[in-house]
Each structure stands twice: as C-alpha cells, then as structure tokens.
PDB file of the backbone (N, CA, C, O) and the ligand in Angstrom, with CONECT records:
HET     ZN  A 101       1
ATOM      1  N   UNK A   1       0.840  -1.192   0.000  1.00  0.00           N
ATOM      2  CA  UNK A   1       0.000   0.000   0.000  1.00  0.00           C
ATOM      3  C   UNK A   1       0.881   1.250   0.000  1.00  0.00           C
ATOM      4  O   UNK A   1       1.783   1.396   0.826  1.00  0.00           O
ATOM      5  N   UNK A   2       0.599   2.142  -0.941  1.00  0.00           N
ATOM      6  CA  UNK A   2       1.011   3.544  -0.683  1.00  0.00           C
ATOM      7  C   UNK A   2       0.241   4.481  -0.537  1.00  0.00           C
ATOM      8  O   UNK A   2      -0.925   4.265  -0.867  1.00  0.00           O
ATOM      9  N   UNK A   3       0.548   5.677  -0.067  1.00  0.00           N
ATOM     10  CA  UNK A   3      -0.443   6.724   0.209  1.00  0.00           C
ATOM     11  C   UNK A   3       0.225   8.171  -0.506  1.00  0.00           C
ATOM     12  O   UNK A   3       1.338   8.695  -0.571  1.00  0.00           O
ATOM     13  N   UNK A   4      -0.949   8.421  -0.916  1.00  0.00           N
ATOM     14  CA  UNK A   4      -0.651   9.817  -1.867  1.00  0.00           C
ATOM     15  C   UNK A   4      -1.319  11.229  -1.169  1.00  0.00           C
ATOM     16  O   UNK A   4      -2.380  11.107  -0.557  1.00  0.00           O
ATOM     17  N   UNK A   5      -0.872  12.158  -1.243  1.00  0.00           N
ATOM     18  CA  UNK A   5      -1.443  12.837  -1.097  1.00  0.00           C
ATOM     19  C   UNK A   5      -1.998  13.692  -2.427  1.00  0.00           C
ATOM     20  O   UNK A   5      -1.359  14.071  -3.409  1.00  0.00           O
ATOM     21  N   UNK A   6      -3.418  13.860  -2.106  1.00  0.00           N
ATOM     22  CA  UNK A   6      -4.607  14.136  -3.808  1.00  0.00           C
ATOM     23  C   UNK A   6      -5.193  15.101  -3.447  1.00  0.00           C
ATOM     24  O   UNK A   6      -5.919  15.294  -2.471  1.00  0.00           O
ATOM     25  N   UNK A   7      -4.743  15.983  -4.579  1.00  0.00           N
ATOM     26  CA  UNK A   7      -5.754  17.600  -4.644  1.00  0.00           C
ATOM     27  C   UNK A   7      -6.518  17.125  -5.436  1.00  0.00           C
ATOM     28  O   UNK A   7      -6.232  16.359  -6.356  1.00  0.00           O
ATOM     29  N   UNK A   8      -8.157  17.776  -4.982  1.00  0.00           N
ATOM     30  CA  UNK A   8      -9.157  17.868  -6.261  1.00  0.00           C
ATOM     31  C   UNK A   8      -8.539  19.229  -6.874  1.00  0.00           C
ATOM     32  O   UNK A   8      -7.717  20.054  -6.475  1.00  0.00           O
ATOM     33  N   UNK A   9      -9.409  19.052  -8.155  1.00  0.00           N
ATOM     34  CA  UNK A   9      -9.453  20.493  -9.063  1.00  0.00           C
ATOM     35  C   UNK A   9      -9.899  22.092  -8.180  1.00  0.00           C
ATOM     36  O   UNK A   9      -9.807  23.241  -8.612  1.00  0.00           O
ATOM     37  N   UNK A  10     -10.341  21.654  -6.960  1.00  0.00           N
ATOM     38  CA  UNK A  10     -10.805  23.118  -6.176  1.00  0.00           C
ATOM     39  C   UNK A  10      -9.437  23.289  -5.198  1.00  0.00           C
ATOM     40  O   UNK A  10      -9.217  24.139  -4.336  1.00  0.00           O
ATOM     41  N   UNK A  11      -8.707  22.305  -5.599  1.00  0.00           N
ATOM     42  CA  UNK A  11      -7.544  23.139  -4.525  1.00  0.00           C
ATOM     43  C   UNK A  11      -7.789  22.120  -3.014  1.00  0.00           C
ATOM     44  O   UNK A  11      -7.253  22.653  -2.042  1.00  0.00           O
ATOM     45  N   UNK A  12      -8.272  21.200  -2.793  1.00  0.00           N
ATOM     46  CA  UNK A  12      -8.367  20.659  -1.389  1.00  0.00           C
ATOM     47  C   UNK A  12      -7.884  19.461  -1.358  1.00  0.00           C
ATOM     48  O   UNK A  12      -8.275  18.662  -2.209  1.00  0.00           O
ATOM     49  N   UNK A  13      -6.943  19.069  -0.393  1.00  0.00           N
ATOM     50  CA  UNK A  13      -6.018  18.476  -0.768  1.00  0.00           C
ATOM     51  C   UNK A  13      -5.968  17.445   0.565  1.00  0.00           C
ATOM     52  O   UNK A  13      -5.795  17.842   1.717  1.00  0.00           O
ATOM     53  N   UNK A  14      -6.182  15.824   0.111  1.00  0.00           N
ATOM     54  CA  UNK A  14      -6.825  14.732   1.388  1.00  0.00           C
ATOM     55  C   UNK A  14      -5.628  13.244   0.888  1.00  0.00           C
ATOM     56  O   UNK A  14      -5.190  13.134  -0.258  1.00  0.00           O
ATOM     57  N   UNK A  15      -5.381  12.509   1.734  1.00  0.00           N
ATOM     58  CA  UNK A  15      -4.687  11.507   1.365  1.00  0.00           C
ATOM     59  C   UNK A  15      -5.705  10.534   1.286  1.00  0.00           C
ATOM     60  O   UNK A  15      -6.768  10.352   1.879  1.00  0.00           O
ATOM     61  N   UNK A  16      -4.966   9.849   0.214  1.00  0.00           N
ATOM     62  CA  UNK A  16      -5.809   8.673  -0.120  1.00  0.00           C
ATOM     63  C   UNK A  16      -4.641   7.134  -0.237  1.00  0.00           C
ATOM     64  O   UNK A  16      -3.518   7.217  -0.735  1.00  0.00           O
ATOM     65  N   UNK A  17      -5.091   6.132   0.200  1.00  0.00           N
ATOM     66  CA  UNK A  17      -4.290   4.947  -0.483  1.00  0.00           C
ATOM     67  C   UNK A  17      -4.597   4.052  -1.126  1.00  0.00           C
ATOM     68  O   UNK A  17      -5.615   3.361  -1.129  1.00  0.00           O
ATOM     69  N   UNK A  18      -3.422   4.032  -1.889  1.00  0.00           N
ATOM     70  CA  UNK A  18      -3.223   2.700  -3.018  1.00  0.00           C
ATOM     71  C   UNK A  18      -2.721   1.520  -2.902  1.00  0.00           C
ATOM     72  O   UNK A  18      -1.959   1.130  -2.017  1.00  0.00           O
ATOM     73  N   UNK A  19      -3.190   0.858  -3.904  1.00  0.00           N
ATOM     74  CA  UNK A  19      -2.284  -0.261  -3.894  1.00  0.00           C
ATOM     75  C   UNK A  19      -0.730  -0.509  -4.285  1.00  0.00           C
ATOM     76  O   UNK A  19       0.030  -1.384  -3.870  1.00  0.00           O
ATOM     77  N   UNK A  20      -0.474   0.630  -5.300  1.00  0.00           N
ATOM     78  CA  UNK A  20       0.642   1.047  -6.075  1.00  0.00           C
ATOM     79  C   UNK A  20       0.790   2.019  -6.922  1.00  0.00           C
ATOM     80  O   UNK A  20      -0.255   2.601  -7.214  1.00  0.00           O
ATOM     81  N   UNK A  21       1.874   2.435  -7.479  1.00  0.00           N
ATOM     82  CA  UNK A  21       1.706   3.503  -8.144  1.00  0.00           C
ATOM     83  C   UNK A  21       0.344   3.417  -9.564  1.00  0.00           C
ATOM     84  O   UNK A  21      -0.413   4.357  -9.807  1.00  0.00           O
ATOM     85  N   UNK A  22       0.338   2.418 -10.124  1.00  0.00           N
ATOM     86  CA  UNK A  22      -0.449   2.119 -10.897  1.00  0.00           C
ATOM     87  C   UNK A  22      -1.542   2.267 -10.735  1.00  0.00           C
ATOM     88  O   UNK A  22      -2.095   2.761 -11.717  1.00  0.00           O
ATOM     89  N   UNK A  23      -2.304   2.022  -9.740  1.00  0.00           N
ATOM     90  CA  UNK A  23      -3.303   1.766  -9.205  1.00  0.00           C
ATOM     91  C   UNK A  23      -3.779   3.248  -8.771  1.00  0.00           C
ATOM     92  O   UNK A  23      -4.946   3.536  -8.506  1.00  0.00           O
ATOM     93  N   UNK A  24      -2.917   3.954  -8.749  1.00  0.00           N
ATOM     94  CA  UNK A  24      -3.303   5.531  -8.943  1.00  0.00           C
ATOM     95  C   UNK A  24      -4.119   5.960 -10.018  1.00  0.00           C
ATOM     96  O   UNK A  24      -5.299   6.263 -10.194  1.00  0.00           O
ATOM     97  N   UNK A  25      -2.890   5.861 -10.790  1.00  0.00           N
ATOM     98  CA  UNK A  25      -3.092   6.241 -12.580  1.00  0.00           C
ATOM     99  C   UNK A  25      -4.398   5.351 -13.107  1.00  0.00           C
ATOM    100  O   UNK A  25      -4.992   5.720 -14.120  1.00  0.00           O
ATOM    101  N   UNK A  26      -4.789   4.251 -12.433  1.00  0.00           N
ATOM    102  CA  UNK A  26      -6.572   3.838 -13.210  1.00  0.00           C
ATOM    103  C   UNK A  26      -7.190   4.727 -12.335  1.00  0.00           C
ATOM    104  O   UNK A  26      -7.730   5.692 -12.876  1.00  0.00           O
ATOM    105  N   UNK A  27      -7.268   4.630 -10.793  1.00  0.00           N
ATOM    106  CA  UNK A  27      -7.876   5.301 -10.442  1.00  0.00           C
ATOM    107  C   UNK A  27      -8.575   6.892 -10.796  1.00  0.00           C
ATOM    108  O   UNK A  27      -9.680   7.404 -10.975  1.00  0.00           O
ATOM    109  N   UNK A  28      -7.541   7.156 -10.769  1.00  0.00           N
ATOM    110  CA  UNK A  28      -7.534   8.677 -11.260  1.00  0.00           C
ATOM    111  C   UNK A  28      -8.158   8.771 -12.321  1.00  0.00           C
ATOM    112  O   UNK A  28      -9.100   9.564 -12.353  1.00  0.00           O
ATOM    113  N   UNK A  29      -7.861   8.084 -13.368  1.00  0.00           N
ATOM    114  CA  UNK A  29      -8.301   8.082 -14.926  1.00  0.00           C
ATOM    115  C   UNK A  29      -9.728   7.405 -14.709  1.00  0.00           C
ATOM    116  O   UNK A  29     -10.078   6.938 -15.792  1.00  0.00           O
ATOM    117  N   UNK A  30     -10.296   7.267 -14.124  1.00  0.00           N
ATOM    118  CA  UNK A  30     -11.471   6.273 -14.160  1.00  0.00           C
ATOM    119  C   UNK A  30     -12.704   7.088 -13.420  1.00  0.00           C
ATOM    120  O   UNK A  30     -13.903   6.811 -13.391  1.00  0.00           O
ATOM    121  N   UNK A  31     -11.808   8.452 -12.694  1.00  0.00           N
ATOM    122  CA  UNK A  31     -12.286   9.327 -11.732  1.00  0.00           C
ATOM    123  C   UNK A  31     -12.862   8.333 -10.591  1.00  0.00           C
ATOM    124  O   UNK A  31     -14.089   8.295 -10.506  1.00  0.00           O
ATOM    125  N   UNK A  32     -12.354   7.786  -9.992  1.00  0.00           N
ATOM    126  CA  UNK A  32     -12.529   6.795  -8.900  1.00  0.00           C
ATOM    127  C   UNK A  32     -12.219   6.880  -7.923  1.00  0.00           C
ATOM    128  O   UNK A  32     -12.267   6.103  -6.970  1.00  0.00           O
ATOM    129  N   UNK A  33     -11.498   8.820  -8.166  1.00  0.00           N
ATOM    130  CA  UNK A  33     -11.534   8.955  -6.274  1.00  0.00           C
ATOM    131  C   UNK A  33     -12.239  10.326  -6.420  1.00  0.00           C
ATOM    132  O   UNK A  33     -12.298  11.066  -7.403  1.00  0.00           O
ATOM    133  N   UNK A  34     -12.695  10.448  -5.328  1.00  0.00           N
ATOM    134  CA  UNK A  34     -13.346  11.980  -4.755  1.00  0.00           C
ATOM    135  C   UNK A  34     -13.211  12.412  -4.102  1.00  0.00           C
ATOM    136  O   UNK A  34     -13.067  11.583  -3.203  1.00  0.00           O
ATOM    137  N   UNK A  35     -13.093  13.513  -3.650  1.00  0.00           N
ATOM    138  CA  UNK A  35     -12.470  14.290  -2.864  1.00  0.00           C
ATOM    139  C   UNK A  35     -13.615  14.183  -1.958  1.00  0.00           C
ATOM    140  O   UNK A  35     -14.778  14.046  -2.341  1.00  0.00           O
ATOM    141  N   UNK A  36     -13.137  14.267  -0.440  1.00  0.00           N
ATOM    142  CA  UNK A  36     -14.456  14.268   0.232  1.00  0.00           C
ATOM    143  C   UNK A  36     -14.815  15.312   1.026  1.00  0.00           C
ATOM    144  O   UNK A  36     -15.553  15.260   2.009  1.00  0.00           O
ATOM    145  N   UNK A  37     -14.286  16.231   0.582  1.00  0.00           N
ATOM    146  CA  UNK A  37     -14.418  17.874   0.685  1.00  0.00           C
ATOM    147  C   UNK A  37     -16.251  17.839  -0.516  1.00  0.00           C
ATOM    148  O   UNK A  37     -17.434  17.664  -0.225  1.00  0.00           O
ATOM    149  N   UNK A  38     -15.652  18.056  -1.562  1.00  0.00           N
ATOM    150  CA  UNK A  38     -16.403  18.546  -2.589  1.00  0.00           C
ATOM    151  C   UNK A  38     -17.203  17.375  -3.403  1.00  0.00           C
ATOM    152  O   UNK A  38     -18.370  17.551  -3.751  1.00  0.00           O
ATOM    153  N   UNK A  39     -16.676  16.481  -3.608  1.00  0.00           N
ATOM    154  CA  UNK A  39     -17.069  15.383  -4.622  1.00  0.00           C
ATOM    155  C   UNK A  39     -16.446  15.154  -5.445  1.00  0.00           C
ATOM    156  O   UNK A  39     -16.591  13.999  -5.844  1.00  0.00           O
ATOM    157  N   UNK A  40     -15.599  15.855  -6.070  1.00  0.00           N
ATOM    158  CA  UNK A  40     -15.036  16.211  -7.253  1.00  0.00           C
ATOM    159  C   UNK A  40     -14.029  15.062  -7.741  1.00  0.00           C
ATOM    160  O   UNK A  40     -13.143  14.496  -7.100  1.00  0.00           O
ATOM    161  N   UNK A  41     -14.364  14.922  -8.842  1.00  0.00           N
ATOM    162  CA  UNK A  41     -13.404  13.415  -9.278  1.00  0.00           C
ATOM    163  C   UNK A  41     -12.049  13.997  -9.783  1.00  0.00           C
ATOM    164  O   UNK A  41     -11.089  13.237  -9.661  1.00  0.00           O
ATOM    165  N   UNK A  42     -11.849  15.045 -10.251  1.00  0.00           N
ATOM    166  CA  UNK A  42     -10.835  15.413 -11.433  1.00  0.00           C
ATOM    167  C   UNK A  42      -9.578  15.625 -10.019  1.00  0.00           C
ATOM    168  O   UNK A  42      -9.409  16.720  -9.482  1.00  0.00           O
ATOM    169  N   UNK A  43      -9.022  14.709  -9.722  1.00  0.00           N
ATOM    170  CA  UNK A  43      -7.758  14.670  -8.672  1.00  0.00           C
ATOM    171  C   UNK A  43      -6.818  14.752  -9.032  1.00  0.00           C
ATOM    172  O   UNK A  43      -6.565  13.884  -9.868  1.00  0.00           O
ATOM    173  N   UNK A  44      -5.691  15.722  -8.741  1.00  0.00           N
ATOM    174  CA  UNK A  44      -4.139  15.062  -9.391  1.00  0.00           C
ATOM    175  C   UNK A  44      -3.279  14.830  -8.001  1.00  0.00           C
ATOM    176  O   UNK A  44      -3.841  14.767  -6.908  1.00  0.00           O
ATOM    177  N   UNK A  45      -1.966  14.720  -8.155  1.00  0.00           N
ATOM    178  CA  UNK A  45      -1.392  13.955  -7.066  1.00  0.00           C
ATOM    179  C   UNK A  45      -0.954  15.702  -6.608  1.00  0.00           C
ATOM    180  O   UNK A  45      -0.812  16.634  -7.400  1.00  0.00           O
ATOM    181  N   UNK A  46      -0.812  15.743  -5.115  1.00  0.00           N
ATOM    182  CA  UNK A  46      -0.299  16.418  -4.834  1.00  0.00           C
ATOM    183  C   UNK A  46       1.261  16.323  -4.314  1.00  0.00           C
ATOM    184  O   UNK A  46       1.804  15.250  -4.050  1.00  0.00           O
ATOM    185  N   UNK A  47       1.962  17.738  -4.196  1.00  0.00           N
ATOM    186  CA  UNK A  47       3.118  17.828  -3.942  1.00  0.00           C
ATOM    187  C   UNK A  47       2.915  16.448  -2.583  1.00  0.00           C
ATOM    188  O   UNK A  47       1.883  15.842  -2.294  1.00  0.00           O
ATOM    189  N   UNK A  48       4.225  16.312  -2.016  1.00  0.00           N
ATOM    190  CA  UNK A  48       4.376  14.936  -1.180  1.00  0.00           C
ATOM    191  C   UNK A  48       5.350  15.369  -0.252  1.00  0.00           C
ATOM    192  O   UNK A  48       5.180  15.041   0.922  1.00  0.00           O
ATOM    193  N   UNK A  49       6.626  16.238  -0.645  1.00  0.00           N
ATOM    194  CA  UNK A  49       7.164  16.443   0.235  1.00  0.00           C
ATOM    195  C   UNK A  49       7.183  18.214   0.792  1.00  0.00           C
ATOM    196  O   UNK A  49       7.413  19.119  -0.010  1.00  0.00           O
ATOM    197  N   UNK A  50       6.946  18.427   2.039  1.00  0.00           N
ATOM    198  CA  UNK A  50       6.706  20.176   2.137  1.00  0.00           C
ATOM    199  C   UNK A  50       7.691  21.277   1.620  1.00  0.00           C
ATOM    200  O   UNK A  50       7.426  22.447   1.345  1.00  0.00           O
ATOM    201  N   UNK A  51       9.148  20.486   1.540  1.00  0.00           N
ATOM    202  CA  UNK A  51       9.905  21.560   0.325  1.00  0.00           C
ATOM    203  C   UNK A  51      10.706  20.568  -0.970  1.00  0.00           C
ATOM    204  O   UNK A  51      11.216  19.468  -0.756  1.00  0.00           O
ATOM    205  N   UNK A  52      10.668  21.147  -2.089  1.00  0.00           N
ATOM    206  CA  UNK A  52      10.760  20.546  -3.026  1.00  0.00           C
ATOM    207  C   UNK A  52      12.590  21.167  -3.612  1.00  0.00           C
ATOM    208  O   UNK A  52      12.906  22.346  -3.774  1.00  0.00           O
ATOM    209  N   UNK A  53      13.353  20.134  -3.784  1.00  0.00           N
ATOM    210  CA  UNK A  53      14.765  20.252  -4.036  1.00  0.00           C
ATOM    211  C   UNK A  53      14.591  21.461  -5.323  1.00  0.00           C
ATOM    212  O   UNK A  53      14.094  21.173  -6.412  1.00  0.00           O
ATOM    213  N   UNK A  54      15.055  22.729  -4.997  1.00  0.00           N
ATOM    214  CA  UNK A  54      15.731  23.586  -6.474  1.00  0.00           C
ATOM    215  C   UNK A  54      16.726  23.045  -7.311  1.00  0.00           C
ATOM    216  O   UNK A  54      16.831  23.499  -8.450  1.00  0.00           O
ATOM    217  N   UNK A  55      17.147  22.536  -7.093  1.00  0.00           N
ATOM    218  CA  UNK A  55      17.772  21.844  -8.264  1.00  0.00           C
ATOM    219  C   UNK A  55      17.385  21.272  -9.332  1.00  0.00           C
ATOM    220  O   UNK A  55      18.130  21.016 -10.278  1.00  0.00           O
ATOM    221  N   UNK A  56      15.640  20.908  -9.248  1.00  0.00           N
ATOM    222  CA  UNK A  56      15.355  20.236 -10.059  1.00  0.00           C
ATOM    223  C   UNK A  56      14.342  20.921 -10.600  1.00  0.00           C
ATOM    224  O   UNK A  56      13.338  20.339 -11.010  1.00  0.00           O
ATOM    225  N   UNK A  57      14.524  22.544 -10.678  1.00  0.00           N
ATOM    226  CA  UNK A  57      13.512  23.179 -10.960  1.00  0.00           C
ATOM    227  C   UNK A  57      13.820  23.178 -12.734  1.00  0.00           C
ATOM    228  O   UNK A  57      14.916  22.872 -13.203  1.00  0.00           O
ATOM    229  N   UNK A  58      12.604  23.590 -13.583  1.00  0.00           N
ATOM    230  CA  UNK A  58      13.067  23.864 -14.941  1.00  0.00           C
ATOM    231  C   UNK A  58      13.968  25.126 -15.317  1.00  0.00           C
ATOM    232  O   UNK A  58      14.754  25.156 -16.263  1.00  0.00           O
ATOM    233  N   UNK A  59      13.700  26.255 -14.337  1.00  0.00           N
ATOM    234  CA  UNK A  59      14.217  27.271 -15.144  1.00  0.00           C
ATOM    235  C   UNK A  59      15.944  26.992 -14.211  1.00  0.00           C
ATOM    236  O   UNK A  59      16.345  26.321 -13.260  1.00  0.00           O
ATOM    237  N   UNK A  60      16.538  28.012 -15.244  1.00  0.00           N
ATOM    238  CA  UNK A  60      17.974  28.058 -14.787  1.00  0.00           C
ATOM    239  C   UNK A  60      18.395  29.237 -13.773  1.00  0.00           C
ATOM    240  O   UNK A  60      17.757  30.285 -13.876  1.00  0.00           O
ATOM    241  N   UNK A  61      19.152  29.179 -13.051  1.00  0.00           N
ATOM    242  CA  UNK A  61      19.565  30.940 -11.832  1.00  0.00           C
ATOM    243  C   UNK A  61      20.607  31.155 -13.356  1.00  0.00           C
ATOM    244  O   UNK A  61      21.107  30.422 -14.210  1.00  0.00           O
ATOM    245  N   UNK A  62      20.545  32.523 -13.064  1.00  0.00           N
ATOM    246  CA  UNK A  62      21.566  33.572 -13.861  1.00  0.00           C
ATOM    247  C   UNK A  62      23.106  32.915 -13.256  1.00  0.00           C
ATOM    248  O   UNK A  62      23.234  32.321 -12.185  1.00  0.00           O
ATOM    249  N   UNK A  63      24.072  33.170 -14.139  1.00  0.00           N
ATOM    250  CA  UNK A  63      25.499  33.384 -13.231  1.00  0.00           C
ATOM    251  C   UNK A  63      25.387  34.044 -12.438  1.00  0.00           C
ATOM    252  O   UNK A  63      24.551  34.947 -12.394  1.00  0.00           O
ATOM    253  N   UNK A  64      26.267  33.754 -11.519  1.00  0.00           N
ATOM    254  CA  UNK A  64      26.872  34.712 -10.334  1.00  0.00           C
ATOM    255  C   UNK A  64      27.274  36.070 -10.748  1.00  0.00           C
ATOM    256  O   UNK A  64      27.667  36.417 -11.862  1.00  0.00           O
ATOM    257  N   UNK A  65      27.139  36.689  -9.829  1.00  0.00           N
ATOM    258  CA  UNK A  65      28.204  38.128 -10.208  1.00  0.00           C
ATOM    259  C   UNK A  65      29.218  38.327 -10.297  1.00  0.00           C
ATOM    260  O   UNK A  65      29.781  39.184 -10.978  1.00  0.00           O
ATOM    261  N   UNK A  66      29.921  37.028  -9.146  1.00  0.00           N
ATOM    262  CA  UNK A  66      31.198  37.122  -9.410  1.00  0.00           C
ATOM    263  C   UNK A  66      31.734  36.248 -10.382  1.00  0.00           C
ATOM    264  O   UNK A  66      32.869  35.834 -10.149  1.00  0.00           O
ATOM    265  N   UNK A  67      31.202  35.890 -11.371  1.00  0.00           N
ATOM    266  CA  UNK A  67      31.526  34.780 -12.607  1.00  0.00           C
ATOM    267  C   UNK A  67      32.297  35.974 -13.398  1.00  0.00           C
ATOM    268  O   UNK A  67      32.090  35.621 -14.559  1.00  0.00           O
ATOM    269  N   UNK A  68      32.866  36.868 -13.460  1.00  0.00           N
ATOM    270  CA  UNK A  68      33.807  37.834 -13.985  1.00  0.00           C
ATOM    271  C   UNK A  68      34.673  37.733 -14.269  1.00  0.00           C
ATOM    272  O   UNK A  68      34.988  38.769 -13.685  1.00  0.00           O
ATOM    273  N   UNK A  69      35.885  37.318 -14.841  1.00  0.00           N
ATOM    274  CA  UNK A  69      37.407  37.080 -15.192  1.00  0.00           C
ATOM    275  C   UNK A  69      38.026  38.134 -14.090  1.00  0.00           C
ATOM    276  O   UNK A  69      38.759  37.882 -13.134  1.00  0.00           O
ATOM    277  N   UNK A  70      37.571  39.216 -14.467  1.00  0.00           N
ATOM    278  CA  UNK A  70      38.117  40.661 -14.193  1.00  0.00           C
ATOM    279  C   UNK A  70      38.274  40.902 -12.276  1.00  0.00           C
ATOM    280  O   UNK A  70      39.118  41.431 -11.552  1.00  0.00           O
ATOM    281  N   UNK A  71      36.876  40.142 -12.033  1.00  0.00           N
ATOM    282  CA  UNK A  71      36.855  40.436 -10.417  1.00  0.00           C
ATOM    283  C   UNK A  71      37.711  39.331  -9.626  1.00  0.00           C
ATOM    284  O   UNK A  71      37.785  39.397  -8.399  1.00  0.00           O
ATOM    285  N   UNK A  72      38.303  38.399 -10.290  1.00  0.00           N
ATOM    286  CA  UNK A  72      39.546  36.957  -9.892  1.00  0.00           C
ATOM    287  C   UNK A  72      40.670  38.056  -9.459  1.00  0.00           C
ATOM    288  O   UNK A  72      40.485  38.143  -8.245  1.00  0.00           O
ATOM    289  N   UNK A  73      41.374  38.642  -9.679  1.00  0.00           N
ATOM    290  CA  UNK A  73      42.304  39.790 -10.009  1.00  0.00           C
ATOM    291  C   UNK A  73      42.591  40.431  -8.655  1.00  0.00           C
ATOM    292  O   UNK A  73      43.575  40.573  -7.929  1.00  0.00           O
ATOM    293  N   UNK A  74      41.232  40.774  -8.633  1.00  0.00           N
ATOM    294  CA  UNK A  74      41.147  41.950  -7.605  1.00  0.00           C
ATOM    295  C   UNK A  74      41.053  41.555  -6.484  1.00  0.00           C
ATOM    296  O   UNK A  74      40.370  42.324  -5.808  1.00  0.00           O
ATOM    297  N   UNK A  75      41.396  40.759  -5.979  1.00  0.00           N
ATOM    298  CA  UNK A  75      40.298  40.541  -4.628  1.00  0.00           C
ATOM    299  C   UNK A  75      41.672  41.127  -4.062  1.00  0.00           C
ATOM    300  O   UNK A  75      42.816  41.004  -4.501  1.00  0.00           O
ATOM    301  N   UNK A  76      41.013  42.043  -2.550  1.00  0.00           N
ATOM    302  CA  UNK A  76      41.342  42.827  -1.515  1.00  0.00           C
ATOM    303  C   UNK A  76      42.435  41.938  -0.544  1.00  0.00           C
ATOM    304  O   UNK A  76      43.535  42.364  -0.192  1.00  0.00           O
ATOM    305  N   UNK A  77      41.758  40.348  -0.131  1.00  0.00           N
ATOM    306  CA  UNK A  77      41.992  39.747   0.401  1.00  0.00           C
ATOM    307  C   UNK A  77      43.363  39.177   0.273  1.00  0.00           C
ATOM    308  O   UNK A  77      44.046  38.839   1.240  1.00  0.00           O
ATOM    309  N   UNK A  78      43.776  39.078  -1.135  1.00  0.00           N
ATOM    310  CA  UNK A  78      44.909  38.042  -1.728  1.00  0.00           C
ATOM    311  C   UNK A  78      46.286  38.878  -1.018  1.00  0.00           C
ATOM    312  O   UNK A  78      46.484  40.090  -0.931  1.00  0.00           O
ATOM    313  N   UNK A  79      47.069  37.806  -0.593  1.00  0.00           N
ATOM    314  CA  UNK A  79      48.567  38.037  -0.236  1.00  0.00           C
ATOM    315  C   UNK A  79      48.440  38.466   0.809  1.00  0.00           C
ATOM    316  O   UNK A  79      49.453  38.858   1.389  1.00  0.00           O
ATOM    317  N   UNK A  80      47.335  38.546   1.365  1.00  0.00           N
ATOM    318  CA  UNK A  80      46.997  38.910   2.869  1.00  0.00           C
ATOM    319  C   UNK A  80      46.792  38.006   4.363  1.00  0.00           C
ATOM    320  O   UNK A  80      46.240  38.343   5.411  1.00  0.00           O
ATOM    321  N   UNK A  81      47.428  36.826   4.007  1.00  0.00           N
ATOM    322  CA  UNK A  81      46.735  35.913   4.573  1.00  0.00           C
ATOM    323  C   UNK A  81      47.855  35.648   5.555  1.00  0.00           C
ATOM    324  O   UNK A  81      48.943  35.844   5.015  1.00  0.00           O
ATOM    325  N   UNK A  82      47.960  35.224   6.960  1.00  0.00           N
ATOM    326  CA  UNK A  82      48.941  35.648   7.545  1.00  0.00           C
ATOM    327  C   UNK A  82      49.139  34.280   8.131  1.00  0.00           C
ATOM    328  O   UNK A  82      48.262  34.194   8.990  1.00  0.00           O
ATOM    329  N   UNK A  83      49.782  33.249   8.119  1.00  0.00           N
ATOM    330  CA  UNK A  83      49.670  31.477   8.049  1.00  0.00           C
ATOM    331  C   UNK A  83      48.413  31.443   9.173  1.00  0.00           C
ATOM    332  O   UNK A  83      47.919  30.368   9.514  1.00  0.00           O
TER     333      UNK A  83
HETATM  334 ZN    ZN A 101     -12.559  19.170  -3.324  1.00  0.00          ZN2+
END
C-alpha cells in the first residue's frame, strides 16, 4: 500500500491509499476517487514532500556576479593571509 497525497481540481487536498503507483493512474483516470471535501473526481497527485529540491527546478539561476574574469584579479583579500 502507498499513500498519496490528492488535490481535487478546487484546490483541497486529502490523502488517499493505493495499492501502487499504478493503481493511482486507473484510479484517477477512471475518476474513482473523490475528494471528500467537494465530490469532485478530477484529482491530481499532490506535492508529497513540504519543500521541493531547487535543483530540479526547470528554469535556470543567472550566473553569479562574481563569474567575472576581471573580479579573480582583484580581490582585496589576496597576499593577505597571515599562516
Ligand atoms: Zn474538493
């Protein structure tokens, strides 16, 4: 058995369990679960864990600022370092 957590289409969001992942995907497709908020069959899976890794987001972060050739050079710090 696994347990999912399932938003209906209104946003309300209830765990339900399965037998397996599969057993989702008829479910779902068959509208065979309902939300028991609303009734509403049209469920998708909800998020599962409360923060979700950035790393695996689609968009990309900009470079750094300091990704510069020019600012390697400069730093204040260098030759300053006292063992
Ligand atoms: Zn609902």
């Amino acid at each position: 058995m696994i347990r999912y957590s399932v938003q209906c289409s209104k946003g309300h969001v209830f765990d339900e369990w399965f037998d397996n992942m599969a057993d989702y995907d008829v479910k779902s497709a068959d509208h065979a679960i309902a939300c028991p908020d609303c009734g509403d069959t049209h469920v998708s899976k909800a998020l599962m864990a409360p923060s979700i890794g950035k790393s695996n987001g689609a968009r990309e972060l900009p470079p750094p600022a300091c990704g510069t050739p020019s600012a390697c050079g400069g730093c204040p710090m260098a030759g300053h370092v006292h063992g």
